[in-house]
C-alpha positions as CSV (number, residue, x, y, z in Angstrom):
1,X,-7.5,9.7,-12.0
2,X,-6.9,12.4,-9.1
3,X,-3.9,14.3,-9.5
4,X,-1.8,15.6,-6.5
5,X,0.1,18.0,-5.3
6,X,2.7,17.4,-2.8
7,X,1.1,19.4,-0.3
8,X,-2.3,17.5,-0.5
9,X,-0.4,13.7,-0.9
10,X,1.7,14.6,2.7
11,X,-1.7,15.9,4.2
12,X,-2.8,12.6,3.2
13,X,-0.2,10.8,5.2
14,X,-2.0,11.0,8.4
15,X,-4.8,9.0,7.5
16,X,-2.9,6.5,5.8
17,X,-0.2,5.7,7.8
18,X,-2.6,4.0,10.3
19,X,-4.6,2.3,7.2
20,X,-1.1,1.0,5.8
21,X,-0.1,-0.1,10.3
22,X,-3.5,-2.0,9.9
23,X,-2.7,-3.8,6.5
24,X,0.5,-5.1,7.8
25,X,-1.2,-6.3,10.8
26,X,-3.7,-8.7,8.8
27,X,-1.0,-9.4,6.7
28,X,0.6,-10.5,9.7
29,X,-2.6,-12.8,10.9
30,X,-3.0,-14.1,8.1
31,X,0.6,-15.8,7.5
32,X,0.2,-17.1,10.8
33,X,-3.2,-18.4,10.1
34,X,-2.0,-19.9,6.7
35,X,1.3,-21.0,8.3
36,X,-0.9,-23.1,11.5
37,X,-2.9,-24.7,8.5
38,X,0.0,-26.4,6.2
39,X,1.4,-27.2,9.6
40,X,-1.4,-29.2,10.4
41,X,-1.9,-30.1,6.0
42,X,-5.3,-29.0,6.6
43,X,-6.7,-29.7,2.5
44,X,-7.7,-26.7,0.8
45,X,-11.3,-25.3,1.5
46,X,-11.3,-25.8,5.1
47,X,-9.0,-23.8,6.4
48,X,-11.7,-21.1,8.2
49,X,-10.5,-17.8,9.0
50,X,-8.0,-17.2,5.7
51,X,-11.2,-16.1,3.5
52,X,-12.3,-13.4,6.2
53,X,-8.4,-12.1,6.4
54,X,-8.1,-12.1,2.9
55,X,-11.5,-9.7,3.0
56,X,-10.3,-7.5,5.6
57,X,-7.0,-7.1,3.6
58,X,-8.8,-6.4,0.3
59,X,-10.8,-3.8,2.5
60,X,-7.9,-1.7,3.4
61,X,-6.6,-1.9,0.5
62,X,-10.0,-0.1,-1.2
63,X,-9.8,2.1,1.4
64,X,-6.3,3.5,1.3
65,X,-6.7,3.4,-3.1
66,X,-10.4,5.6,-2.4
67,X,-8.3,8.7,-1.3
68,X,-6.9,8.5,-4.8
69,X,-3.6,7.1,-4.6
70,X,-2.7,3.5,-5.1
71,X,-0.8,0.5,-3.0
72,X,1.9,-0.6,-5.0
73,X,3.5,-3.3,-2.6
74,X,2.1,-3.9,0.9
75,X,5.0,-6.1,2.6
76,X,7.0,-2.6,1.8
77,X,4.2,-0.5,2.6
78,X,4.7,1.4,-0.6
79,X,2.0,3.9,-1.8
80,X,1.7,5.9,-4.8
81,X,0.1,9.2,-5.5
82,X,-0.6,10.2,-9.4
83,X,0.6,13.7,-9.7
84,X,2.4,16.2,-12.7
85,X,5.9,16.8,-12.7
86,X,7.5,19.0,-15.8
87,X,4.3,18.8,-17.6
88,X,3.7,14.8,-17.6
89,X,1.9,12.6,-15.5
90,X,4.2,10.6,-12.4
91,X,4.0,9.5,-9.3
92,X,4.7,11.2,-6.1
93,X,5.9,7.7,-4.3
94,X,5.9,7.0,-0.2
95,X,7.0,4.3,1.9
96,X,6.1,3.5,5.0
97,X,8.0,4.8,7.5
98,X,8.9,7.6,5.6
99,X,8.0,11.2,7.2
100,X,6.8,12.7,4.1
101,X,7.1,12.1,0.6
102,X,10.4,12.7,-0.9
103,X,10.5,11.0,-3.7
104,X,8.7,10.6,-7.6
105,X,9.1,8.0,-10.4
106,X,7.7,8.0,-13.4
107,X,4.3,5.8,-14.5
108,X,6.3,3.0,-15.8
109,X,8.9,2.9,-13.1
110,X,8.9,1.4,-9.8
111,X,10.4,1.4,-6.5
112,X,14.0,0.9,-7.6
113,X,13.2,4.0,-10.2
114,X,12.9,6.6,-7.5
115,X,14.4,9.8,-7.5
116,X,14.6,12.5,-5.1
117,X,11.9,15.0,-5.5
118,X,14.3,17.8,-4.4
């Protein structure tokens, strides 16, 4: 597992931000898509177009976790980067929207377990 430093997760930000706008976008198309299809109760198994968003989703996803860090919730556009804090392992923890990354939590806490990094 790569560790961070808070420097090198915000340079990060950049190139994920867009990654993250693009998730949420297929997100997007594919509720409509799966919304269209129980409108019409199309059965299960035909309902074209919901596999290929579902690829394109899983997609981003790999790309954003290849940097290192890891998608915690996409509706909240949350994003996690493994990094040290006081000697033991945490994450640095960004949400979309966010300008930089202000807060940290620790491995087995979540988003309602943040705290302020400063």
């Amino acid at each position: 597992m790569r560790l961070f430093t808070l420097d090198e997760a915000n340079a990060l930000l950049p190139r994920i931000r867009p990654l993250v706008d693009q998730l949420w976008e297929k997100r997007r198309e594919l509720a409509i898509v799966q919304l269209e299809y129980e409108m019409r109760a199309v059965p299960r198994g035909h309902t074209p177009g919901i596999g290929e968003r579902r690829d394109e989703i899983v997609r981003l996803i790999e790309r954003i976790e290849h940097f290192g860090c890891i998608v915690k919730d996409i509706d909240l556009g949350l994003i996690d980067f493994p990094s040290t804090r006081g000697g033991r392992t945490v994450y640095l923890c960004w949400r979309a929207g966010e300008p930089e990354i202000a807060y940290w939590h620790d491995l087995e806490g979540g988003f309602s377990a943040r705290r302020p990094l400063a």
